[in-house]
Each structure stands twice: as structure tokens, then as C-alpha cells.
C-alpha positions as CSV (number, residue, x, y, z in Angstrom):
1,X,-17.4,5.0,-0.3
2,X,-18.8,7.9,1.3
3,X,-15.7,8.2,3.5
4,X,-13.0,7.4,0.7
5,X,-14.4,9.9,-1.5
6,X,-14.4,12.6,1.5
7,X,-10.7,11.9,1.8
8,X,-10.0,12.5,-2.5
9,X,-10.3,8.6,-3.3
10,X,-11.2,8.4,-7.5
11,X,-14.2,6.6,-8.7
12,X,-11.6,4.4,-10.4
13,X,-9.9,3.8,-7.2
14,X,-13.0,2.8,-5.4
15,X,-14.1,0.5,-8.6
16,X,-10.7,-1.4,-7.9
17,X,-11.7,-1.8,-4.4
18,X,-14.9,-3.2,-5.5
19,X,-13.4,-5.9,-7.7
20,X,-11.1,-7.2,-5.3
21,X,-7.1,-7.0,-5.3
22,X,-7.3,-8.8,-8.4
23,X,-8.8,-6.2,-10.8
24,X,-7.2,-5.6,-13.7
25,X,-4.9,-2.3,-13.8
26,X,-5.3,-2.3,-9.8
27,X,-1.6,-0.7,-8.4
28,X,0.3,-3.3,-7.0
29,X,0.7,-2.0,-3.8
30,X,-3.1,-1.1,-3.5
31,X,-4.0,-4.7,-4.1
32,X,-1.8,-5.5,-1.4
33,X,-4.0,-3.2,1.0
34,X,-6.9,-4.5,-0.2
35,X,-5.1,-8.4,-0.2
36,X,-4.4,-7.5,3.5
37,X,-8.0,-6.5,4.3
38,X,-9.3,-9.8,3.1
39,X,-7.1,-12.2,4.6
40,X,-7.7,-10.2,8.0
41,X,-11.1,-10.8,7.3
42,X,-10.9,-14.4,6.3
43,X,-8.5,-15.7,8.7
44,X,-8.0,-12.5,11.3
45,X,-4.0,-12.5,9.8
46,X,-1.8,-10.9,7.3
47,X,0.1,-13.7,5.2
48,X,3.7,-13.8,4.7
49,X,3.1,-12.9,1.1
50,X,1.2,-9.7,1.7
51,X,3.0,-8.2,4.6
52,X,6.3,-8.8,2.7
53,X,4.6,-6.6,0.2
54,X,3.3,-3.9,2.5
55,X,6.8,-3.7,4.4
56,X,8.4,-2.8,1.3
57,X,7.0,0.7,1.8
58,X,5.5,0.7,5.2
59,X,7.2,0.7,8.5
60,X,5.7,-0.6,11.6
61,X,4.4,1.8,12.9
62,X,2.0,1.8,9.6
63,X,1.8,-1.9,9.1
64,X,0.1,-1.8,12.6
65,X,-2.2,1.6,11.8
66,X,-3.4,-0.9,8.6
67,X,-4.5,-3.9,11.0
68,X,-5.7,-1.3,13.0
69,X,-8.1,0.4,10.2
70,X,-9.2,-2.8,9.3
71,X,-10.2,-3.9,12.3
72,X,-12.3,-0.9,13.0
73,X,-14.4,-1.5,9.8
């Protein structure tokens, strides 16, 4: 939190992250960052599903920075 709201994250947007990908009014493509988080977490891989979703507007180059920052944390 400290960290997010360093770098101009919202109380909202940290509320969303809180409550999971599945919160209400949470941006699509945020609960897709957050979806990606959790199934690294769970099962140490993106699924199909959720990488489609992040390759829509990442390219590599990020998809791999987003393993990356999860993995750090």
C-alpha cells in the first residue's frame, strides 16, 4: 500500500486490490493484473485465460516485467 500510494495509486484502486479481481466496478484489465497475481501465487502460472487478457495490451517484454513484479513480492 505504502509503495502503491508512493507511485499515485487511489484509495479506490487499492480497495479493488483488496477485494480481489472480482470486486465490483474493478477495470477489467486491472482484474486481470490482479487475476495474474493470484494464479502465480496459487499455481506459480498465468492461465490461458488471463494472459490472453494481458496480451491484449501488453507485449512481451511487459507480460514478463508482470511475472517478474510478482515474483519479487
Amino acid at each position: 500500500v505504502q509503495i502503491g500510494r508512493k507511485a499515485g495509486v487511489t484509495d479506490a484502486e487499492i480497495a479493488h486490490c483488496r477485494m480481489g479481481p472480482d470486486s465490483p466496478g474493478c477495470p477489467a484489465f486491472d482484474a486481470a493484473l490482479l487475476r495474474a497475481a493470484d494464479e502465480l501465487h496459487a499455481r506459480q502460472c498465468i492461465g490461458d485465460a488471463t494472459w490472453a487478457a494481458l496480451a491484449a495490451r501488453y507485449d512481451t517484454l511487459q507480460l514478463m516485467d508482470v511475472v517478474f513484479a510478482v515474483g519479487q513480492y
